[in-house]
C-alpha positions as CSV (number, residue, x, y, z in Angstrom):
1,X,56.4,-54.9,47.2
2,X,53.4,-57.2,46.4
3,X,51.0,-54.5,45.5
4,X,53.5,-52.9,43.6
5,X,54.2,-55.2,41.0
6,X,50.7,-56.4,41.1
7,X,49.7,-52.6,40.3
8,X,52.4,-52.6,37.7
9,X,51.2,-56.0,35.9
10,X,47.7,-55.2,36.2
11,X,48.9,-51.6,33.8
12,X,50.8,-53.6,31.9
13,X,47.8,-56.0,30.8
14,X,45.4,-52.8,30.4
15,X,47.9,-51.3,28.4
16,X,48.3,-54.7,25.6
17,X,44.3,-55.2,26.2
18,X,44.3,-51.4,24.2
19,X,47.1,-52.0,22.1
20,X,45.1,-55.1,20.7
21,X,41.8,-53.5,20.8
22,X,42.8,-49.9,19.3
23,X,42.9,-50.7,15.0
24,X,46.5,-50.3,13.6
25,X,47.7,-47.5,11.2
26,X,46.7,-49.4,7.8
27,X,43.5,-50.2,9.5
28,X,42.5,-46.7,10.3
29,X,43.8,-45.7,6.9
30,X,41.3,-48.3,5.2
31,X,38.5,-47.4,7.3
32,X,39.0,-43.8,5.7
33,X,38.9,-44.4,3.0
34,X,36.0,-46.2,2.7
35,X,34.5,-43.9,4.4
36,X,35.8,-41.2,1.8
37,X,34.5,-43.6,-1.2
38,X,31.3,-44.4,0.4
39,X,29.8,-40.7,1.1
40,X,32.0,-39.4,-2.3
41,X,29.1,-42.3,-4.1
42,X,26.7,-40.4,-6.5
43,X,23.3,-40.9,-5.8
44,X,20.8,-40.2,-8.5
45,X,17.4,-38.4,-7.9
46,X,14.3,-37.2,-10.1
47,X,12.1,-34.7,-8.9
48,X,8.6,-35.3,-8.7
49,X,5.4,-33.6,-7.3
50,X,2.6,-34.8,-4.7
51,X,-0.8,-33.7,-6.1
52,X,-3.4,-31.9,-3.9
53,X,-5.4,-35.2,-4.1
54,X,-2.3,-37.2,-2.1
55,X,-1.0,-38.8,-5.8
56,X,2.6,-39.0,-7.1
57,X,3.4,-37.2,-10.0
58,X,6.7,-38.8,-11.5
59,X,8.9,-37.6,-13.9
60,X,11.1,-34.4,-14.1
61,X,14.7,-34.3,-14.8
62,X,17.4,-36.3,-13.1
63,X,20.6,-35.0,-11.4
64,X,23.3,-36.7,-9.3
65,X,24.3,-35.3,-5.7
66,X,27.5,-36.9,-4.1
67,X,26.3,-38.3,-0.9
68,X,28.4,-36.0,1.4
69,X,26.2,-33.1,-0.5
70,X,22.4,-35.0,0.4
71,X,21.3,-32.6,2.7
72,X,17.7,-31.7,3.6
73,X,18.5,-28.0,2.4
74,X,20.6,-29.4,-0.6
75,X,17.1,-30.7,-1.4
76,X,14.9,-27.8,-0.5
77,X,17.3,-25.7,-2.5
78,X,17.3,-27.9,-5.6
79,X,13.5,-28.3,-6.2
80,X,12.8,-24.7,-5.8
81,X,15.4,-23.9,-8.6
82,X,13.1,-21.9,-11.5
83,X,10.4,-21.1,-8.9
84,X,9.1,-17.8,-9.9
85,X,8.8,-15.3,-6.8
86,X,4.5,-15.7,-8.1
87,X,4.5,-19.0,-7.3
88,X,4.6,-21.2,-4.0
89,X,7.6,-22.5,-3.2
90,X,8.0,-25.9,-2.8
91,X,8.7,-28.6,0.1
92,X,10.0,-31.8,-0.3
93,X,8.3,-34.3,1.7
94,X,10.5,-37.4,1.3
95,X,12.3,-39.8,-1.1
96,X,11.1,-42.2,-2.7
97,X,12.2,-45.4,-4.1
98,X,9.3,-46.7,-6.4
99,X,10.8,-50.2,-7.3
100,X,10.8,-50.9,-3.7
101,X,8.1,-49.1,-2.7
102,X,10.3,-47.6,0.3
103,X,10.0,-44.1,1.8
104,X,13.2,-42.1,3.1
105,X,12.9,-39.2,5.3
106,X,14.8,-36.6,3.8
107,X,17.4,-36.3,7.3
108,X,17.9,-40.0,6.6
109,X,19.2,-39.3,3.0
110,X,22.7,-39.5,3.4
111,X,22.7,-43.2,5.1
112,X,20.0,-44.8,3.4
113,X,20.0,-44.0,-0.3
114,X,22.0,-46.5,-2.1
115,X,24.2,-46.0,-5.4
116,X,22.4,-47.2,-8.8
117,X,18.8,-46.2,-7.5
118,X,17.0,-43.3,-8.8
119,X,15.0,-41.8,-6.0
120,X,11.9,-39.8,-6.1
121,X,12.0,-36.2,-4.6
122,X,8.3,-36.1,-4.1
123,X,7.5,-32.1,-3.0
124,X,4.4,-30.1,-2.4
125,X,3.7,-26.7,-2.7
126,X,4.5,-25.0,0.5
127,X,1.1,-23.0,1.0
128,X,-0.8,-19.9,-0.6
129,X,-3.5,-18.1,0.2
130,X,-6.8,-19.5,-1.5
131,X,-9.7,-17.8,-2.8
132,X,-12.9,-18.6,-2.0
133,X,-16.8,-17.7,-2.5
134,X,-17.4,-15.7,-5.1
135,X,-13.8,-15.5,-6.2
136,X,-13.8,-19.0,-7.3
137,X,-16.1,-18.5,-10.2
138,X,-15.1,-19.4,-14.1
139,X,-13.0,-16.9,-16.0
140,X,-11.2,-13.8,-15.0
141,X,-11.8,-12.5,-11.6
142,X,-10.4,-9.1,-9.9
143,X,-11.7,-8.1,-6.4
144,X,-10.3,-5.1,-4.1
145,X,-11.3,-4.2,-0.6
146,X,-11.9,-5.9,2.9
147,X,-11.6,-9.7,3.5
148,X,-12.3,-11.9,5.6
149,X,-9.3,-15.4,5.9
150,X,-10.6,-18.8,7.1
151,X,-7.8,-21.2,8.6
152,X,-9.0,-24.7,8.6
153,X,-7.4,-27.6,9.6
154,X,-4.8,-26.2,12.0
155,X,-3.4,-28.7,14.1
156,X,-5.1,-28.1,17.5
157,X,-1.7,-29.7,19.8
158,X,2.0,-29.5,19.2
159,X,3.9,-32.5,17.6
160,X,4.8,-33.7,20.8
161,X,1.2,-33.2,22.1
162,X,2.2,-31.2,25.2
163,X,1.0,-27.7,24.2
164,X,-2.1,-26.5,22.7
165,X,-2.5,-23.8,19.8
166,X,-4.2,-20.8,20.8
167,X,-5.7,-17.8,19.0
168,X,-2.6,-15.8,20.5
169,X,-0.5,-18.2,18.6
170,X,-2.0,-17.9,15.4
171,X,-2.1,-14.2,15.7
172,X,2.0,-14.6,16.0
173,X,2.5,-17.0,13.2
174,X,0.1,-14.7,11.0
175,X,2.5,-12.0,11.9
176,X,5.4,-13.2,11.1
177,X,4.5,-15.0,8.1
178,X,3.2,-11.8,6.6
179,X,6.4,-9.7,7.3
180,X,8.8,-12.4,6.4
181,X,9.5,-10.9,2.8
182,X,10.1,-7.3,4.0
183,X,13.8,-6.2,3.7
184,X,14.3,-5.4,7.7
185,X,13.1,-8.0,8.9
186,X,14.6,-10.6,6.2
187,X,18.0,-9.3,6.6
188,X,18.4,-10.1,10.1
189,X,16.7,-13.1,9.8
190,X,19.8,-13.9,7.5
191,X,22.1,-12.7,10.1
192,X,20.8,-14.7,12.6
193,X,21.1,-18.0,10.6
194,X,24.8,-17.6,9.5
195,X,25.5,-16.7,13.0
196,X,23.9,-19.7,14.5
197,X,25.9,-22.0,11.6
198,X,28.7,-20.4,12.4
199,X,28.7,-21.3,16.1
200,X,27.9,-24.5,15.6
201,X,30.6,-25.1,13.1
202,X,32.7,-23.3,16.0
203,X,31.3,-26.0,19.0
204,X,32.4,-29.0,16.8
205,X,35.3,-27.8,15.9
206,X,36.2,-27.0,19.7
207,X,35.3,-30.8,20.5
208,X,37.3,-32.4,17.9
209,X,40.0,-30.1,18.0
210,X,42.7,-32.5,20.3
211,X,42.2,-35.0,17.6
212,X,42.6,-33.2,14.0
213,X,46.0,-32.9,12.7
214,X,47.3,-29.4,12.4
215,X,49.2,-28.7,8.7
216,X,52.4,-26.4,8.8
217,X,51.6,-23.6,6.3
218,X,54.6,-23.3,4.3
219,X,55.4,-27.3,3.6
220,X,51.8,-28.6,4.0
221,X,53.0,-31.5,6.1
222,X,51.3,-32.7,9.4
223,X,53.5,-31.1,12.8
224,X,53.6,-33.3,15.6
225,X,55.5,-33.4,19.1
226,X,55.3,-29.7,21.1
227,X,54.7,-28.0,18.1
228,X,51.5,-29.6,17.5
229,X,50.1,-29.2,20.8
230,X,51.0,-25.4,21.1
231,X,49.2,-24.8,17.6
232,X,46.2,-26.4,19.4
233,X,46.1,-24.6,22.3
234,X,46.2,-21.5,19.8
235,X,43.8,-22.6,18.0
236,X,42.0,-23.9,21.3
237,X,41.8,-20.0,22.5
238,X,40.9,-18.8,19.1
239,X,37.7,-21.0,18.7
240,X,37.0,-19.9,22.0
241,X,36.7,-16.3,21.4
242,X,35.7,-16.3,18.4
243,X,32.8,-18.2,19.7
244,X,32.4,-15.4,22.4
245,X,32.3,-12.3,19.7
246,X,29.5,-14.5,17.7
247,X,27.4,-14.9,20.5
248,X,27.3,-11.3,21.5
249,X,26.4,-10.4,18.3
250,X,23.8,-13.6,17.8
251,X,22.6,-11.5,21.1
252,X,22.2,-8.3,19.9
253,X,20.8,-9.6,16.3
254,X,17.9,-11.5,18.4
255,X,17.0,-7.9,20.0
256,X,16.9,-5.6,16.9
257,X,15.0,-8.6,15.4
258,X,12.6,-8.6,18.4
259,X,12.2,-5.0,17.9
260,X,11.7,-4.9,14.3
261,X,8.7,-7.6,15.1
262,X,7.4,-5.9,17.8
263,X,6.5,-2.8,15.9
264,X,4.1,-5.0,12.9
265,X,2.6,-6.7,16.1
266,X,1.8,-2.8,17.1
267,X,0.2,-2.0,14.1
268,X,-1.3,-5.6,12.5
269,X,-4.4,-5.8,14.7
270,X,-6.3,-9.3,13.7
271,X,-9.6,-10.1,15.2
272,X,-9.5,-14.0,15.4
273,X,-12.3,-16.2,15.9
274,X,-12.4,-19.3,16.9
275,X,-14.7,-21.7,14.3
276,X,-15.5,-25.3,15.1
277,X,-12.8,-26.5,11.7
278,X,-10.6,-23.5,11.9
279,X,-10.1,-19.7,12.7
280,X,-11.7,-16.4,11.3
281,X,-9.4,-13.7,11.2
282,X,-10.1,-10.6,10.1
283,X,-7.7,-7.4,9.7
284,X,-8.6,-4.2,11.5
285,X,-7.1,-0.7,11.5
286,X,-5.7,2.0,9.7
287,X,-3.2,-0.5,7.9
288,X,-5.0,-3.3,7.5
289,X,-4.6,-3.5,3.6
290,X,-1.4,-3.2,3.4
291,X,-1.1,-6.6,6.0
292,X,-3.6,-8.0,3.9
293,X,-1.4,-7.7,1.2
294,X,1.1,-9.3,2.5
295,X,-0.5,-12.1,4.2
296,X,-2.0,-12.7,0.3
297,X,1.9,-12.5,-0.8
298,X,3.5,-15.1,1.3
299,X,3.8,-18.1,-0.7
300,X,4.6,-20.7,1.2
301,X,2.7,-20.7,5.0
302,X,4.2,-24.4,6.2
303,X,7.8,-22.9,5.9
304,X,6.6,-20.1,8.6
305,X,7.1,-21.7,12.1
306,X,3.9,-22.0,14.6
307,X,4.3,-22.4,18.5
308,X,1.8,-23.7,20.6
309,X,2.1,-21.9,23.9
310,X,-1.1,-23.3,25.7
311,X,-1.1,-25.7,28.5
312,X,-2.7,-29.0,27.9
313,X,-4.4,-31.0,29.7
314,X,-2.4,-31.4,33.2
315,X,-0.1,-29.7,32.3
316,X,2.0,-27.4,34.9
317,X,3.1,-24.1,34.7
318,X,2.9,-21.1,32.1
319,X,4.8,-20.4,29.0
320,X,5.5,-17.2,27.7
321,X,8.7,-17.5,25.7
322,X,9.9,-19.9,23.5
323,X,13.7,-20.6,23.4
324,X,15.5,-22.4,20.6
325,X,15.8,-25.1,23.0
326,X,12.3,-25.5,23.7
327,X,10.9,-24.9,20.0
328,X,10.9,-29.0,19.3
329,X,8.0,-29.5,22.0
330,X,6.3,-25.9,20.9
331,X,7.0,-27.0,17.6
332,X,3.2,-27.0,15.4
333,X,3.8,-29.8,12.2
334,X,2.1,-27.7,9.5
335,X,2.6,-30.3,6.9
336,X,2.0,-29.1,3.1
337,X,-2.0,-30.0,1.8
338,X,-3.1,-30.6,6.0
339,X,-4.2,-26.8,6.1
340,X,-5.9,-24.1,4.4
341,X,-6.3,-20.4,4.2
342,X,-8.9,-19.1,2.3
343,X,-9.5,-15.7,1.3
344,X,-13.3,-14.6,1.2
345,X,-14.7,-10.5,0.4
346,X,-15.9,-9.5,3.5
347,X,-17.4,-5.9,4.2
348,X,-16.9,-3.4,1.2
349,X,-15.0,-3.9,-2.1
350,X,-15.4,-3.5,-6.0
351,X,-15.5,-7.2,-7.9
352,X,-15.0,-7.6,-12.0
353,X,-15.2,-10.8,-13.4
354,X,-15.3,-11.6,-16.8
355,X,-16.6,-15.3,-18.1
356,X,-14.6,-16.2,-21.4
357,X,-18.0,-18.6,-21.7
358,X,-21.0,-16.6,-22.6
359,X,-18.7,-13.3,-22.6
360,X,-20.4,-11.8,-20.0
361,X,-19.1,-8.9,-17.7
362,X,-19.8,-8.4,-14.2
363,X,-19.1,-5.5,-11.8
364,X,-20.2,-5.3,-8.0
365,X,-19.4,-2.5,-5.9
366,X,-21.0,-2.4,-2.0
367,X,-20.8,-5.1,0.8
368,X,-19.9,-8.1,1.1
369,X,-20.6,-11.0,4.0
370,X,-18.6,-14.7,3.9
371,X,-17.3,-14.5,0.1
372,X,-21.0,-13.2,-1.0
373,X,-22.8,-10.3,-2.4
374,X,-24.5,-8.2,0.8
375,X,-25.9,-5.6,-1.0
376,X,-24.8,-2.8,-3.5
377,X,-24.8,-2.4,-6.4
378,X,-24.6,-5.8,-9.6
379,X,-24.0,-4.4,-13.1
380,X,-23.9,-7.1,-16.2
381,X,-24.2,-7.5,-19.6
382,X,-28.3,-8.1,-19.4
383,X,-29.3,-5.5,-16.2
384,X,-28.1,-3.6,-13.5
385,X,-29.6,-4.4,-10.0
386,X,-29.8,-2.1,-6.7
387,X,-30.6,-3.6,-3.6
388,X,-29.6,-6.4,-1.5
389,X,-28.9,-9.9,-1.7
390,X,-29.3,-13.2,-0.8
391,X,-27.2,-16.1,-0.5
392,X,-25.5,-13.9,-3.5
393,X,-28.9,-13.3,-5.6
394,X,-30.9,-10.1,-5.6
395,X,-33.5,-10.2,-3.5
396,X,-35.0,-6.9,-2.8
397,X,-34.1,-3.5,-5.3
398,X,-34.4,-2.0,-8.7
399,X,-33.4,-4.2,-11.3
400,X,-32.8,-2.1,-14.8
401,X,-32.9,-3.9,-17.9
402,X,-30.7,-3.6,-20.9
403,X,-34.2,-3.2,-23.1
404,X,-35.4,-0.5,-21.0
405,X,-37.3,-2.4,-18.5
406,X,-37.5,-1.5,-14.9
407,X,-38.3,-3.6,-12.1
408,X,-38.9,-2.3,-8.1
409,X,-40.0,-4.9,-5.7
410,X,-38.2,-8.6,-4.4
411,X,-36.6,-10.7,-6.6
412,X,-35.7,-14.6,-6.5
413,X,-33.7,-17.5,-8.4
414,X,-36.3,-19.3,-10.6
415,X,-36.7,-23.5,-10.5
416,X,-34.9,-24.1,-13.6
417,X,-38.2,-25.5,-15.7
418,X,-40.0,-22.1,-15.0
419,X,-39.2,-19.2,-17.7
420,X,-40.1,-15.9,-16.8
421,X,-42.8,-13.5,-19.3
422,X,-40.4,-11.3,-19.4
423,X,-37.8,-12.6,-21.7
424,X,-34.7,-14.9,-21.2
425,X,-32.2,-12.3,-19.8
426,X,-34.6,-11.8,-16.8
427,X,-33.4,-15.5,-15.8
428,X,-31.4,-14.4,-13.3
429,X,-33.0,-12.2,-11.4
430,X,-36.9,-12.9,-11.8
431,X,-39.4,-10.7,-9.8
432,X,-40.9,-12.4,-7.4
433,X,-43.8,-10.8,-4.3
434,X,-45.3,-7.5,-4.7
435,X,-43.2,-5.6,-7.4
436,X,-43.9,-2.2,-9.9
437,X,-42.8,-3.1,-13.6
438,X,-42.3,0.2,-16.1
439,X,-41.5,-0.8,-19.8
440,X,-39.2,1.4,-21.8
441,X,-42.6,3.1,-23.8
442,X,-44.2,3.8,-20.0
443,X,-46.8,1.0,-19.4
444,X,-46.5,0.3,-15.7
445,X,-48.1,-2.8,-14.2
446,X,-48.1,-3.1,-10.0
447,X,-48.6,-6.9,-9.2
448,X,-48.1,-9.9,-7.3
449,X,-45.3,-11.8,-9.2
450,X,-43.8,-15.6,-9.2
451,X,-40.7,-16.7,-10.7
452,X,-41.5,-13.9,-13.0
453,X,-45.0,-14.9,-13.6
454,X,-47.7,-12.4,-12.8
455,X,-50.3,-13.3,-10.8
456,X,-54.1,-12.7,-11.4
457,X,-54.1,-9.3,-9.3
458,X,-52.3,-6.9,-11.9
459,X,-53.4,-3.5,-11.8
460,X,-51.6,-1.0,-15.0
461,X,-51.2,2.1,-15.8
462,X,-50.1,4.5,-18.8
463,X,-48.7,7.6,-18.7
């Protein structure tokens, strides 16, 4: 009888313990409501840009988002508002509150910012292709043919450190970052998204379900008692299949999306190299410009996920697919301005270029190597040369002259103090070793030459 009423007091005193512990009615009804008044707060932000050289730009226009709105893809969303599809789009980094000189990470947002501050969106552009060597130069410049891309500055290790990048990782992220934009391929993308949203909307619901209220559709008022529990339990099953049906077809989405990807895999065939700062990748095949072209089209490279699959250092085991639960530690942080792609003519194309400067034209069709002239054929406003090059300067050909001049033999850039004999517009390319000169009227001199300087040898001859 003891135990009994020792069990009994001992429930008794749990139960007043909770009672006084557990916040009354009006308590729980003013905890809402500042909760409502706290993330309904406007918070006022300015969007702002982060310069190539690290520096804020600020300035822009200022909006207000209610707190409950200041998500990281409210944000992403906002700043890429008027973003032409020809430009990068842009990522925002973090916020920034410049009369406190405090940074905010952009998941932090919601909890941090405070009411009556303006905040700094600083973004960066989210990554283009750049050109490089000879597509760099002043004025208008329009090349078509084979390239060669240059990757520097890829991280070498996952965030987490635990996996290393390899050059089957870069082929996939190449891959996929050059068929992102194409219809198939985006569509399902889409479809895969709203179907993972949609089950995690599902799972929390599930959770909290035993603790929402449930509103009777005709009079809008809370139900309570058995009604209440049997709508739950409905609901309860509902969620439950509902969350069934969306991961079947979140299943069978993943496939045709594996398929789809599989095929550009097929037919992109890179050739990567490894460099000491980076990766040479060249494209190879019967399609190969038309994944050049996209790879030059995708505007924004640090918004295309990379994986590192390799091992590190004492590390165990092999990976060979990456599952959304294991992307975090595959995950490669390809932050805006760390990284580079660069575009550079490599093997045949046809360059113009036009310099607004000393409105000269310039047209190059033959071989390129590393962003340079190989050899072919240079025409410009002053001559048209034959032959090949060297470190992107004739060097051995026939050089025709606007006046009527022809040059056969090697050819080299001049010290800047030395002029040539031969007249200003021979600056460029001056003869230079054993060359034939035939003027327009037919006099034909074979000498040694310097700079464009004959030497004491010269032998001519008249026809």
């Amino acid at each position: 009888m003891k135990d009994r009423d020792s069990d009994f007091k001992s429930t008794v005193a749990e139960q007043r313990n909770l009672a006084k512990a557990a916040p009354s009615e009006a308590a729980k009804a003013r905890q809402n409501d500042n909760k409502r008044a706290f993330f309904n707060e406007k918070i006022l932000l300015r969007h702002s840009s982060l310069a190539s050289s690290g520096e804020k730009k600020i300035g822009g226009e200022k909006w207000t988002v209610p707190r409950n709105r200041l998500t990281p893809e409210l944000l992403q969303e906002a700043v890429n508002r008027g973003v032409g599809d020809d430009l990068s789009p842009l990522v925002v980094q973090h916020l920034f509150d410049a009369k406190t000189n405090t940074v905010i990470s952009t998941s932090d947002a919601r909890t941090q910012c405070r009411s009556g501050v303006c905040y700094d969106v600083i973004s960066s552009p989210a990554g283009t292709v750049e050109d490089g060597g000879i597509l760099t130069s002043d004025g208008e410049v329009y090349y078509n043919g084979d390239v060669v891309f240059i990757l520097y500055n890829i991280p070498e290790h996952s965030t987490e450190g635990s996996h290393v990048t390899t050059v089957i990782d870069i082929n996939r992220w190449l891959v996929d970052g050059a068929i992102a934009s194409l219809e198939p391929v985006r569509i399902l993308v889409d479809q895969q998204d709203r179907l993972q949203s949609a089950l995690q909307q599902l799972e929390r619901e599930k959770c909290q379900i035993h603790s929402q209220p449930v509103y009777d559709k005709k009079t809008g008022r809370a139900i309570s008692g058995a009604e209440l529990t049997k709508a739950r339990e409905t609901r309860f099953e509902d969620i439950v299949n509902e969350i069934e049906e969306k991961k079947k077809r979140l299943v069978e989405t993943t496939r045709a999306l594996g398929e789809e990807k599989a095929k550009h895999y097929r037919h992109c065939k890179l050739e990567i190299r490894k460099l000491e700062l980076g990766y040479e990748v060249k494209l190879r095949g019967k399609k190969k410009l038309y994944y050049t072209s996209l790879v030059i089209d995708q505007k924004g490279w640090s918004l295309v996920p990379l994986f590192a699959t390799g091992q590190a250092k004492g590390a165990q085991g092999k990976c060979s697919l990456i599952l959304d639960a294991d992307a975090r530690q595959h995950s490669v942080d390809l932050r805006p301005g760390s990284f580079k792609i660069e575009r550079l003519p490599d093997g045949f194309g046809v360059l113009e270029m036009y310099s607004p400067g000393d409105a000269q034209q310039i047209l190059f069709n033959g071989n390129f190597i590393n962003g340079h002239y190989l050899n072919g054929t240079l025409r410009t406003d002053a001559f048209t040369f034959q032959g090949l090059f060297q470190d992107g300067q004739p060097s051995k050909g026939r050089c025709s002259y606007a006046d009527g001049t022809v040059v056969e033999g090697g050819f080299a850039l001049p010290e800047a103090r030395i002029q040539s004999q031969l007249g200003p517009d021979y600056r460029r390319t001056s003869p230079h070793g054993r060359v034939n000169i035939r003027f327009k009227g037919g006099l034909e001199y074979n000498c040694n030459m310097k700079n464009g300087r004959a030497c004491k040898d010269t032998e001519s001859t008249e026809e």
